[in-house]
C-alpha positions, 0 to 999 in steps of 0.5 A, spaced: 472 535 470 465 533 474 466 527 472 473 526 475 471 529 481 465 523 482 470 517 480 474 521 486 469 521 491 467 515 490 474 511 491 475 515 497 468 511 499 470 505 497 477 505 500 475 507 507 470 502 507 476 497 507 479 499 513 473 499 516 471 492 514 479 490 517 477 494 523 471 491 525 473 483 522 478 484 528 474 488 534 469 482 533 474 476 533 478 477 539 483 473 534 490 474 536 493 470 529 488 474 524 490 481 528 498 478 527 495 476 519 493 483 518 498 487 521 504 483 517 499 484 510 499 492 511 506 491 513 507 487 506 503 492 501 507 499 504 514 495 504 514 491 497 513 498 492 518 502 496 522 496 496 521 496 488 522 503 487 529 504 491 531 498 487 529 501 480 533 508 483 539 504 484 540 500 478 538 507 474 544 510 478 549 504 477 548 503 470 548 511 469 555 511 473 557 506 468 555 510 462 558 517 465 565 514 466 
């Protein structure tokens, strides 16, 4: 159990610190298209697995309908 508490910790450190580093990368530039770039990229990982997800969702419901009738 302490084991997975330290694994937790320390990913939580390294997934905040990726923020940080894109937050700082865009601060420091004063770069329009890397601002641009970043806010499509994080657009992109939050859209496609919940995308992904309502089409499995869908095609389970539609081949469950097909069965039922």
């Amino acid at each position: 159990m302490g084991r997975w508490l330290i694994v937790f910790i320390v990913a939580i450190g390294s997934a905040s610190a990726q923020c940080a580093l894109c937050k700082a990368n865009i601060t420091t530039s004063n770069n329009a298209e890397l601002a641009q770039g970043i806010n499509q990229g994080i657009i992109y990982l939050f859209v496609i697995p919940y995308l992904l997800v309502g089409i499995v969702a869908y095609l389970w419901y539609k081949n469950y309908k097909k069965i039922s009738q």
